[in-house]
N, CA, C and O atoms as a GROMACS GRO file, in nm:
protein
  352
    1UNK      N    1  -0.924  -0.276  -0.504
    1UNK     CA    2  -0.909  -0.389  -0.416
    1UNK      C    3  -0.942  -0.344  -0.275
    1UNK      O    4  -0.879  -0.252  -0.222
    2UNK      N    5  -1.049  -0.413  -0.207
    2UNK     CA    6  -1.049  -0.410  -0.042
    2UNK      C    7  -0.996  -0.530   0.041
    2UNK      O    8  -1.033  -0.644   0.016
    3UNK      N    9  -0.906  -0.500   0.147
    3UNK     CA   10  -0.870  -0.581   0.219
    3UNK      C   11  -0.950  -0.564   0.346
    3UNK      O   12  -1.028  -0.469   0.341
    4UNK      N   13  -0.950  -0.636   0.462
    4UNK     CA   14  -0.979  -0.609   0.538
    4UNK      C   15  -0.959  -0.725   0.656
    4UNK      O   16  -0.977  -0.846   0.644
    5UNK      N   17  -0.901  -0.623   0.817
    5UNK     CA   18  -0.850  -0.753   0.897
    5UNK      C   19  -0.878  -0.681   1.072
    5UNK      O   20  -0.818  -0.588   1.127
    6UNK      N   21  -0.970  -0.751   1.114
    6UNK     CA   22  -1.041  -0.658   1.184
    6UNK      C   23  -1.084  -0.541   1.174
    6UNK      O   24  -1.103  -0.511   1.056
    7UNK      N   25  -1.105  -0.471   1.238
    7UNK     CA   26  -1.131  -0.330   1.276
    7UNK      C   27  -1.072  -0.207   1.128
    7UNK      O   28  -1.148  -0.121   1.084
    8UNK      N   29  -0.933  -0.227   1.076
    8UNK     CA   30  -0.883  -0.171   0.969
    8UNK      C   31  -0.893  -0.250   0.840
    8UNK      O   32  -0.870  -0.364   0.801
    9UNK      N   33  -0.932  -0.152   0.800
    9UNK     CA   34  -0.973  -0.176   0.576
    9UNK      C   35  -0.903  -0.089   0.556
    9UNK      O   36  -0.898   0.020   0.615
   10UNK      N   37  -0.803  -0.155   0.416
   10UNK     CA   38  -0.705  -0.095   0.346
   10UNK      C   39  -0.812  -0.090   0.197
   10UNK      O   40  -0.878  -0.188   0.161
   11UNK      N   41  -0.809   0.040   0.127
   11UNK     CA   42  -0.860  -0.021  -0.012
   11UNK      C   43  -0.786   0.090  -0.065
   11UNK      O   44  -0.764   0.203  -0.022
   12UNK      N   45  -0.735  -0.006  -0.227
   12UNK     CA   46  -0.641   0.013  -0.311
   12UNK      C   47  -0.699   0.024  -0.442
   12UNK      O   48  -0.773  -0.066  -0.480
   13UNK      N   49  -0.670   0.151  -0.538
   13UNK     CA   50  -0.686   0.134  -0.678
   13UNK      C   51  -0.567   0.147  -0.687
   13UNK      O   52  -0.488   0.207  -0.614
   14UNK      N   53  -0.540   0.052  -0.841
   14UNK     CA   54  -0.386   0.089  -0.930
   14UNK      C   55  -0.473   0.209  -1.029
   14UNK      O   56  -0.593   0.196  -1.054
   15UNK      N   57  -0.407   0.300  -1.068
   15UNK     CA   58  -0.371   0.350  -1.190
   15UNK      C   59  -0.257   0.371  -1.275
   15UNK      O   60  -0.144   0.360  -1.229
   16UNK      N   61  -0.277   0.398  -1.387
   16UNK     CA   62  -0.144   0.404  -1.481
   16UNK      C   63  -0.083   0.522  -1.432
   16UNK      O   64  -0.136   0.622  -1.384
   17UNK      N   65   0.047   0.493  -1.455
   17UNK     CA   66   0.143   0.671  -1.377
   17UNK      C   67   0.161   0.760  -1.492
   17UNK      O   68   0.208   0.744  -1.605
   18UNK      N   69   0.104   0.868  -1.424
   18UNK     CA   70   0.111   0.942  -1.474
   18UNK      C   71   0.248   1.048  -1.572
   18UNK      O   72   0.237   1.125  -1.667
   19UNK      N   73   0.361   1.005  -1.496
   19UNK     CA   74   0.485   1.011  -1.529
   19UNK      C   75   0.558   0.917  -1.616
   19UNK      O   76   0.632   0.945  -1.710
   20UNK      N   77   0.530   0.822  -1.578
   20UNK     CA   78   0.626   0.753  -1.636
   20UNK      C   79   0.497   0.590  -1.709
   20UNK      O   80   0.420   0.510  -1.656
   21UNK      N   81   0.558   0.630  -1.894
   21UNK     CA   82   0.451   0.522  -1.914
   21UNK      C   83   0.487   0.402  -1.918
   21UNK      O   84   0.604   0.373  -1.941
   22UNK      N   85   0.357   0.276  -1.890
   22UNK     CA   86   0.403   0.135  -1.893
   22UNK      C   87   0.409   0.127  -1.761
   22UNK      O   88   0.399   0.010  -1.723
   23UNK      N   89   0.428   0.251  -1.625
   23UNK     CA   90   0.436   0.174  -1.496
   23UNK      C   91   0.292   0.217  -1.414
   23UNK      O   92   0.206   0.285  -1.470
   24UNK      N   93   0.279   0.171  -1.283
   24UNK     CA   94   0.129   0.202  -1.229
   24UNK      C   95   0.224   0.238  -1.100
   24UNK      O   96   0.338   0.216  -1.058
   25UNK      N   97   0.028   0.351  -1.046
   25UNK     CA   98   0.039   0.414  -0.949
   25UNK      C   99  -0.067   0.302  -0.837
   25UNK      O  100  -0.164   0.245  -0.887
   26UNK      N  101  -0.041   0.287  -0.719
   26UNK     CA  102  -0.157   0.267  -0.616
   26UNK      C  103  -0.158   0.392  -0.529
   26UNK      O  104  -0.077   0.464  -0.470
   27UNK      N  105  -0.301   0.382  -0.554
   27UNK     CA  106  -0.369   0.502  -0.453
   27UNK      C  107  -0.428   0.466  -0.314
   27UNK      O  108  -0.521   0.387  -0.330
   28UNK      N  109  -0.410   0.491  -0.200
   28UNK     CA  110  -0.473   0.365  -0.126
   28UNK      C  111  -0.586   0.455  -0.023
   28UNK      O  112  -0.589   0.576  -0.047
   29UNK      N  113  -0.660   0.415   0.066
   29UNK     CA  114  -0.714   0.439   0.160
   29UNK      C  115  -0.709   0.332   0.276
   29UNK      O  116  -0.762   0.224   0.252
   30UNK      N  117  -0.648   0.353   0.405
   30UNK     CA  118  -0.635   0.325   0.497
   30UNK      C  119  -0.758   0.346   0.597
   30UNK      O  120  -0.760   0.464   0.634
   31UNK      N  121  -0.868   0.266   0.658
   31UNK     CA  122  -0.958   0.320   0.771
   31UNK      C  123  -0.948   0.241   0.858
   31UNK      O  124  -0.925   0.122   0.833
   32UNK      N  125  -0.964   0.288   0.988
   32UNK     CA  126  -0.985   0.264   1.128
   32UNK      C  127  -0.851   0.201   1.194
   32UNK      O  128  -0.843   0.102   1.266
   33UNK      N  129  -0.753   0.283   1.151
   33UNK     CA  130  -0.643   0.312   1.247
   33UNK      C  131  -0.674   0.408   1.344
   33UNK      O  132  -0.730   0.517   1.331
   34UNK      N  133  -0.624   0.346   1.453
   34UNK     CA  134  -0.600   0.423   1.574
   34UNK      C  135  -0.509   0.536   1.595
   34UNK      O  136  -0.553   0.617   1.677
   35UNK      N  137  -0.386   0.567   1.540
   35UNK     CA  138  -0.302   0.697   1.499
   35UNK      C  139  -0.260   0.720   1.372
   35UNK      O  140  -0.318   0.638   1.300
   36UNK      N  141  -0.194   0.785   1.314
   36UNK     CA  142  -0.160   0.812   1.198
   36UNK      C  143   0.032   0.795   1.186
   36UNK      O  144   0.109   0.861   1.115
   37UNK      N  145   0.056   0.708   1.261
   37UNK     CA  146   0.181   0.664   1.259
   37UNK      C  147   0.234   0.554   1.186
   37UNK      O  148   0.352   0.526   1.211
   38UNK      N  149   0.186   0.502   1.121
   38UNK     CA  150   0.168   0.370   0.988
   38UNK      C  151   0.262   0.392   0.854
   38UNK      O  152   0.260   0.498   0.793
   39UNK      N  153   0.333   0.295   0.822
   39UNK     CA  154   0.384   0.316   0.700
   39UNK      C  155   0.341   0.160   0.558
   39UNK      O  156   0.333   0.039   0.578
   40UNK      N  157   0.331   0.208   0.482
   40UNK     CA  158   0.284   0.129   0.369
   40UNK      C  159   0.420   0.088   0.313
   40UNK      O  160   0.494   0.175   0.267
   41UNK      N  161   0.455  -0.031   0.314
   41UNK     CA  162   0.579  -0.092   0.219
   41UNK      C  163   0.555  -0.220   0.121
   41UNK      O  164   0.528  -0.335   0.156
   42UNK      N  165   0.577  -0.161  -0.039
   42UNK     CA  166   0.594  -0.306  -0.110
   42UNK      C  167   0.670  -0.376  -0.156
   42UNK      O  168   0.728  -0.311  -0.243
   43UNK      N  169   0.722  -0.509  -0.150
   43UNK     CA  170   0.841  -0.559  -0.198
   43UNK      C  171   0.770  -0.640  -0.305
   43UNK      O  172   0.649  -0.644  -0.328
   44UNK      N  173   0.912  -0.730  -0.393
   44UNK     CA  174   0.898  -0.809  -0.475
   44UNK      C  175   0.958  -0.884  -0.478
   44UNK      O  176   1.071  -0.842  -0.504
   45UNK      N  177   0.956  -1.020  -0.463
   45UNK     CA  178   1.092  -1.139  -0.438
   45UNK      C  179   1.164  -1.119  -0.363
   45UNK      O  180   1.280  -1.128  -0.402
   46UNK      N  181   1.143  -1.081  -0.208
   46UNK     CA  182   1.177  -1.003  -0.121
   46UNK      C  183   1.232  -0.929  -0.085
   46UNK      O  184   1.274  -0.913   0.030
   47UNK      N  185   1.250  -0.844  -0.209
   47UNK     CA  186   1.305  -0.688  -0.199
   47UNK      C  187   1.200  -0.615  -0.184
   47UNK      O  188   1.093  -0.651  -0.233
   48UNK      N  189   1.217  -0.466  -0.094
   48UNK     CA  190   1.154  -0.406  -0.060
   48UNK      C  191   1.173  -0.335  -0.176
   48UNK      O  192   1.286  -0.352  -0.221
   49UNK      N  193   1.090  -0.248  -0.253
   49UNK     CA  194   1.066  -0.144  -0.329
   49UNK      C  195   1.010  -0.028  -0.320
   49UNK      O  196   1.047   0.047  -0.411
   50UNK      N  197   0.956   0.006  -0.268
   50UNK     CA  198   0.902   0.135  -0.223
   50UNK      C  199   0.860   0.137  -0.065
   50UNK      O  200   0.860   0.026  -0.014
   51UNK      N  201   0.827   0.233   0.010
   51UNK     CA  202   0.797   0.236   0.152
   51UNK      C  203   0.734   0.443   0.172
   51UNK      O  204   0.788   0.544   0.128
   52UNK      N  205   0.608   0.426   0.256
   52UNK     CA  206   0.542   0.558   0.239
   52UNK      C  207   0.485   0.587   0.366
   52UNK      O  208   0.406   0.509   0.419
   53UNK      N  209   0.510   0.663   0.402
   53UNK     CA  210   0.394   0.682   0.521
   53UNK      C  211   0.227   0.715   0.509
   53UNK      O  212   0.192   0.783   0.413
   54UNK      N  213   0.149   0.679   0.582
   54UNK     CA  214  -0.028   0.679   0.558
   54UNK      C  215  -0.026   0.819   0.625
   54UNK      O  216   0.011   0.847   0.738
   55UNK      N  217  -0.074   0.899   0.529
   55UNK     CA  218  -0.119   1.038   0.637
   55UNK      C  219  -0.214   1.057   0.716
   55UNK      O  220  -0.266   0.956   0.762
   56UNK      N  221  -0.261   1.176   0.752
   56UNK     CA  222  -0.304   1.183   0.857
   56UNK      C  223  -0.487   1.170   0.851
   56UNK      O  224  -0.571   1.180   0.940
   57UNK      N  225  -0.496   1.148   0.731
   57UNK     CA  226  -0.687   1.120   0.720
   57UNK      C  227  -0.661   0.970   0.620
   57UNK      O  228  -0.743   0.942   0.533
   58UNK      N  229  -0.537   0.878   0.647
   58UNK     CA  230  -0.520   0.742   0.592
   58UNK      C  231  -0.483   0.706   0.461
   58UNK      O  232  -0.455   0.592   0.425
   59UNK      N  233  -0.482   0.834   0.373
   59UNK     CA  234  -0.421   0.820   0.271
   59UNK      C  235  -0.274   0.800   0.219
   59UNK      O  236  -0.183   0.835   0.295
   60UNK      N  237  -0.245   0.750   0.102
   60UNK     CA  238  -0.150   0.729   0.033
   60UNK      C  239  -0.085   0.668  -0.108
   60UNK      O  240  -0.153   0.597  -0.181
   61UNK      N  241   0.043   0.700  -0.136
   61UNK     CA  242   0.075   0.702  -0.267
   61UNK      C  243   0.184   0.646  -0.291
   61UNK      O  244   0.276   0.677  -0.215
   62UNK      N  245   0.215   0.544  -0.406
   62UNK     CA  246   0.308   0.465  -0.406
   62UNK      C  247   0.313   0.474  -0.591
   62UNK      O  248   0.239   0.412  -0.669
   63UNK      N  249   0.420   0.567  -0.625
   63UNK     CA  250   0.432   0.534  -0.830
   63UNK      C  251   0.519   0.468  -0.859
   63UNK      O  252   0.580   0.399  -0.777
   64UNK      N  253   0.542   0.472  -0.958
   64UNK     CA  254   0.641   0.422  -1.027
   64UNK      C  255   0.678   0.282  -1.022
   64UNK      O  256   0.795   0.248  -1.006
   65UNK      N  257   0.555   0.174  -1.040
   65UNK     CA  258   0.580   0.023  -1.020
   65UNK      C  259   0.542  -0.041  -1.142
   65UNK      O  260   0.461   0.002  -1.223
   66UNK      N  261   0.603  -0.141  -1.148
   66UNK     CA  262   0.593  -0.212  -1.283
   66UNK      C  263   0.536  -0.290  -1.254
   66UNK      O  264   0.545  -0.333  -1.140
   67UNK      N  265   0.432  -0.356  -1.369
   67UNK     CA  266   0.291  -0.417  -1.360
   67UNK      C  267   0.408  -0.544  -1.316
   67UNK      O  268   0.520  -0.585  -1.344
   68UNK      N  269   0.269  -0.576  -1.209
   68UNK     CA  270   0.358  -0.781  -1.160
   68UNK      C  271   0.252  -0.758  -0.991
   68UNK      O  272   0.171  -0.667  -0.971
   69UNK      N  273   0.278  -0.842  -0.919
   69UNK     CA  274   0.276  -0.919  -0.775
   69UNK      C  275   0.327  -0.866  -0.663
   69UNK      O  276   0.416  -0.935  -0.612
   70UNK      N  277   0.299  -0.761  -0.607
   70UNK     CA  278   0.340  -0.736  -0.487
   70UNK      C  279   0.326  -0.783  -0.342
   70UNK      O  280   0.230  -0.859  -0.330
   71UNK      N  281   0.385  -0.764  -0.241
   71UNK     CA  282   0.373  -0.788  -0.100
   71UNK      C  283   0.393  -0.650  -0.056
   71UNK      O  284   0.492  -0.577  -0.060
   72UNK      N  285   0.217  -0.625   0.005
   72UNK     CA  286   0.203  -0.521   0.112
   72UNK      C  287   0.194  -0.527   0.190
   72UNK      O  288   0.093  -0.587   0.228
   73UNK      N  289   0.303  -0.461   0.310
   73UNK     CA  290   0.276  -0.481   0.456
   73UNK      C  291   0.206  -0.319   0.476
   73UNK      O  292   0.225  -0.236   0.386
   74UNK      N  293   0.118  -0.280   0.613
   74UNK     CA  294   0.072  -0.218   0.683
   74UNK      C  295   0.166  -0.195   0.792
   74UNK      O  296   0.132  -0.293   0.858
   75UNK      N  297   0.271  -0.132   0.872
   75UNK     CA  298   0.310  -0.146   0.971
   75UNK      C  299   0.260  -0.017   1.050
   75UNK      O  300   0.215   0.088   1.003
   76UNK      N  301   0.279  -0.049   1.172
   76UNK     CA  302   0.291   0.085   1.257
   76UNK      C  303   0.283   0.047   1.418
   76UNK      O  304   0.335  -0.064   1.435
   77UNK      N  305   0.242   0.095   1.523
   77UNK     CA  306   0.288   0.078   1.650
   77UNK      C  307   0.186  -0.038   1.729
   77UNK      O  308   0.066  -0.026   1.753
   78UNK      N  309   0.299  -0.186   1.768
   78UNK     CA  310   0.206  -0.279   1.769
   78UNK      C  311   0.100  -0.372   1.654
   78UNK      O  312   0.010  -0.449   1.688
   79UNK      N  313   0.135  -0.345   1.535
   79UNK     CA  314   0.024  -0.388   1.461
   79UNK      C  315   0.102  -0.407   1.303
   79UNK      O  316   0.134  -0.300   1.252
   80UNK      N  317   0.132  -0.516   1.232
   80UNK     CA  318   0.139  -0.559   1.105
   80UNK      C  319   0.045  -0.635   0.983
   80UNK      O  320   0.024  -0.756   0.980
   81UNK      N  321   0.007  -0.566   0.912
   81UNK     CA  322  -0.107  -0.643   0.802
   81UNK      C  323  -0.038  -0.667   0.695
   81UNK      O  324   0.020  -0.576   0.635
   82UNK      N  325  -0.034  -0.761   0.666
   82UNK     CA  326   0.028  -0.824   0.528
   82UNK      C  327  -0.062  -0.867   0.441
   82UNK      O  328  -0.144  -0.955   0.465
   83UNK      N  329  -0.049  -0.799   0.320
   83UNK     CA  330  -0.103  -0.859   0.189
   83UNK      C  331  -0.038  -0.907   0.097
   83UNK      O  332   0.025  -0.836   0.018
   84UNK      N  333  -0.043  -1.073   0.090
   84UNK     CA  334   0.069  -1.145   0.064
   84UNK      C  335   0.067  -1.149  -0.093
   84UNK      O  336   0.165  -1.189  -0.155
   85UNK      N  337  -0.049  -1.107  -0.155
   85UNK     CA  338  -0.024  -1.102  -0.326
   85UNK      C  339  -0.156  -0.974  -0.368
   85UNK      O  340  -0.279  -0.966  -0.363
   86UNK      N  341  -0.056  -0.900  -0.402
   86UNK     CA  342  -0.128  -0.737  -0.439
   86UNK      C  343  -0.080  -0.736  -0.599
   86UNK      O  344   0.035  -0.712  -0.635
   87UNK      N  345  -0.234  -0.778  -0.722
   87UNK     CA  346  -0.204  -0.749  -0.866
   87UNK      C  347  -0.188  -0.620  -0.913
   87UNK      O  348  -0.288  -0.550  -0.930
   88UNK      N  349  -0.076  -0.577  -0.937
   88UNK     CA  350  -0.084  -0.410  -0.991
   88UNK      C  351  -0.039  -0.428  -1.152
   88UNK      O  352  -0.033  -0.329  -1.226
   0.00000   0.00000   0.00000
């Protein structure tokens, strides 16, 4: 999946986890942030479920989710991207 909202593109593969079977991993790539101070959070029915920080060349990792509908926010200093329905 590519998102994209100005200047920053988020792109996301799911894969199956490797740990644990029946749930998925997203792998993501983050470009054209301005620092590396950003954190990746997904909820579900508005619980938050996982939350990660983007490192320092935009990457990141989120396991252990059970196939369904997420909400991904992008946060970090000044700046929120929401992806209001993420299929994993």
């Amino acid at each position: 999946f590519i998102y994209q909202a100005d200047h920053v593109r988020i792109v996301i593969e799911v894969q199956d986890d490797a740990e644990q079977m029946g749930l998925k991993t997203l792998l993501g790539l983050v470009t054209g942030l301005e620092s590396n101070e950003f954190t990746i959070q997904v909820s579900q029915g508005g619980q938050a479920i996982a939350t990660t920080s983007v490192d320092e060349i935009g990457n990141f990792i989120i396991p252990h989710l059970s196939p369904g509908h997420y909400k991904l926010i992008l946060a970090g200093p000044n700046m929120e991207i929401h992806v209001q329905s993420l299929p994993v």
